[in-house]
C-alpha positions, 0 to 999 in steps of 0.5 A, a space after each residue: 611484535 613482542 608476542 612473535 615466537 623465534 623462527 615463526 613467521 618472520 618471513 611474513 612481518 620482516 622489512 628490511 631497512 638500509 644500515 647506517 654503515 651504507 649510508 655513511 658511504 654513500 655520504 661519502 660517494 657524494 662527497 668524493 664525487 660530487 654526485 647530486 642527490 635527492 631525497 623523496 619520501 612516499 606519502 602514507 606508504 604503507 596504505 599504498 600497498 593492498 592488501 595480501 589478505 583478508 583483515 577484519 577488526 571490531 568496531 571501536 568504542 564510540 562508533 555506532 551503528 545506526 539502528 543495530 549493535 556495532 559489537 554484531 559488526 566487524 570492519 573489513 581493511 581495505 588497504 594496508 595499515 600502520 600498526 599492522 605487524 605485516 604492513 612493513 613487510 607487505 609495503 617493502 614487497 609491493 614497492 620492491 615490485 613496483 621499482 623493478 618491474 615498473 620503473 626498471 631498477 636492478 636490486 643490488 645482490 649486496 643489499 637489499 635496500 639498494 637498487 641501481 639503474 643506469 647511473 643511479 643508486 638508490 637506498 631505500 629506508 622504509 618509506 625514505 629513499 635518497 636517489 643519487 647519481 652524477 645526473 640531475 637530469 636522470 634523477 628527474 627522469 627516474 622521479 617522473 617514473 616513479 610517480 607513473 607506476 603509481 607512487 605517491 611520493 614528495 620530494 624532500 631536500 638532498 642528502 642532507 635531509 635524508 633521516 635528520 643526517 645533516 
């Protein structure tokens, strides 16, 4: 956040994000081509990846805790949270795993939001992901096998949808 000093842990809170320029062209590669698409978002993405370490956080104003002072308590996190200065960059790590290893896409040497499989193409922006390729029936296949490794996801629409570009 605002208080992360230049050059110190970036490594450990950066999560990339596709760039509008990418986009644009892929907009223009269906277009042109007439390729399907299909837009999947993954429900409460960041609580999806564990956590990489411990985290422990007070307990908040208001809770109580029966018989004993809650200020003598802390909270262990078991998954990964929103608000987390890490949890984009631990959420981009654990899905980049699972897309490759699981699923069985090649990350694109170009960009790293970018991910090929056979004919597919597909551009990952945070917990937003459009899949697009000249097959509907690979993108169904691709989709089935996203939800077995254990995504949780929805799908969303086409291109049209995909971060309000319509």
């Amino acid at each position: 956040g605002s208080k992360t000093k230049q050059g110190l842990y970036y490594d450990q809170t950066y999560a990339p994000v596709a760039s509008w320029d990418l986009i644009r062209l892929l907009l223009i590669l269906v277009a042109v081509e007439g390729w399907h698409t299909q837009q999947i978002d993954y429900v409460l993405a960041f609580p999806q990846a564990p956590m990489e370490k411990e985290i422990y956080m007070k307990i908040h104003k208001g809770f109580e805790v029966t018989g004993s002072n809650p200020e003598d308590y802390v909270l262990k996190q078991n998954r990964n949270m929103y608000g987390q200065k890490q949890a984009g960059c631990v959420w981009n790590k654990y899905l980049e795993n699972k897309l490759i290893k699981e699923v069985g896409f090649k990350k694109s040497k170009k960009h790293e939001c970018v991910f090929y499989k056979n004919k597919t193409i597909y551009v990952l922006y945070t917990d937003d992901s459009t899949l697009t390729e000249p097959d509907k029936n690979e993108i169904r296949e691709i989709i089935k096998e996203i939800q077995k490794a254990n995504l949780n996801i929805t799908k969303e629409g086409s291109i049209q949808d995909f971060l309000g570009t319509n």
